[in-house]
N, C-alpha and C positions, 0 to 999 in steps of 0.2 A: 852046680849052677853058677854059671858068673854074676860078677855082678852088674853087666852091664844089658843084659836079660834084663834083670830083675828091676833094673830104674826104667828100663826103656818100657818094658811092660805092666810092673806093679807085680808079677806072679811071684809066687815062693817055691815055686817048681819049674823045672824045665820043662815036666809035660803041661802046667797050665800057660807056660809060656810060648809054649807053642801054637794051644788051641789060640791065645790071645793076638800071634801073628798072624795065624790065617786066617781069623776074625776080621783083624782090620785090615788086611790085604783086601778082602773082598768087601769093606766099607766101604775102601778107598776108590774101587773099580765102581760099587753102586751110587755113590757121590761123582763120579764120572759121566756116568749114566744121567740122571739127575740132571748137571751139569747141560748136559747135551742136549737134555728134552725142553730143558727151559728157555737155552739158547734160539731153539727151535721153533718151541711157544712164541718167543719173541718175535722171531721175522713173522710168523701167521699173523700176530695181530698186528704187525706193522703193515701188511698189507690190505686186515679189514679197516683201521684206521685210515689210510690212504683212500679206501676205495668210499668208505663214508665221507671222508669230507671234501671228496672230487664229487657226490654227487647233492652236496650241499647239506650234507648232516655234520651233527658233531661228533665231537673224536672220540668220545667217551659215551658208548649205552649205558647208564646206570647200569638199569634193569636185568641186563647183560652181567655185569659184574653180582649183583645180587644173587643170581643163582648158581654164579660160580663160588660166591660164597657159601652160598646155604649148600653146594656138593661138597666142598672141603669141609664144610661142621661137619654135616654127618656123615661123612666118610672117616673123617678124625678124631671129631672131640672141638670142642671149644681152642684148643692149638690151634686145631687146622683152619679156621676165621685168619690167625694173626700170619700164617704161612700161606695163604690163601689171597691174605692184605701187600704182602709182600711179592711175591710174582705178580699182581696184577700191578703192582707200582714198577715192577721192573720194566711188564710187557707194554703200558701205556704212560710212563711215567706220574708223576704228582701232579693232581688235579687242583 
């Protein structure tokens, strides 16, 4: 095994090193993924904010955020609140 395997991956085998690359080869493609949905996420709510405050609402539905929180708890765990906190800050910014 080299040793540049073993710093890059933490494994003590070249077969755990291997499972460890193709592990995070496909982290790397699902954090892509991810990536692209949020991006996504973003322009949709940039468009319900748009059309909310063209027709004299504001930018922000609480109410709206609430149960996109209570879907990320329990879909998640108590994580998924603070990941949950965080895309809605990305897709509507800080209130």
């Amino acid at each position: 095994m080299s040793t540049t395997v073993t710093e890059k991956t933490g494994a003590r085998t070249d077969e755990a090193a291997a499972v460890i690359t193709g592990a995070r080869e496909r982290i790397d493609a699902l954090d892509d993924r991810i990536i692209g949905l949020i991006q996504e996420r973003m322009a949709v709510s940039a468009v319900i904010q748009e059309s909310r405050i063209a027709s004299g609402g504001r930018r922000v539905n609480l109410n709206r955020e609430m149960e996109v929180l209570a879907h990320f708890s329990d879909a998640l765990g108590k994580p998924g609140t603070g990941l949950a906190m965080k895309v809605l800050e990305l897709c509507r910014g800080r209130i």
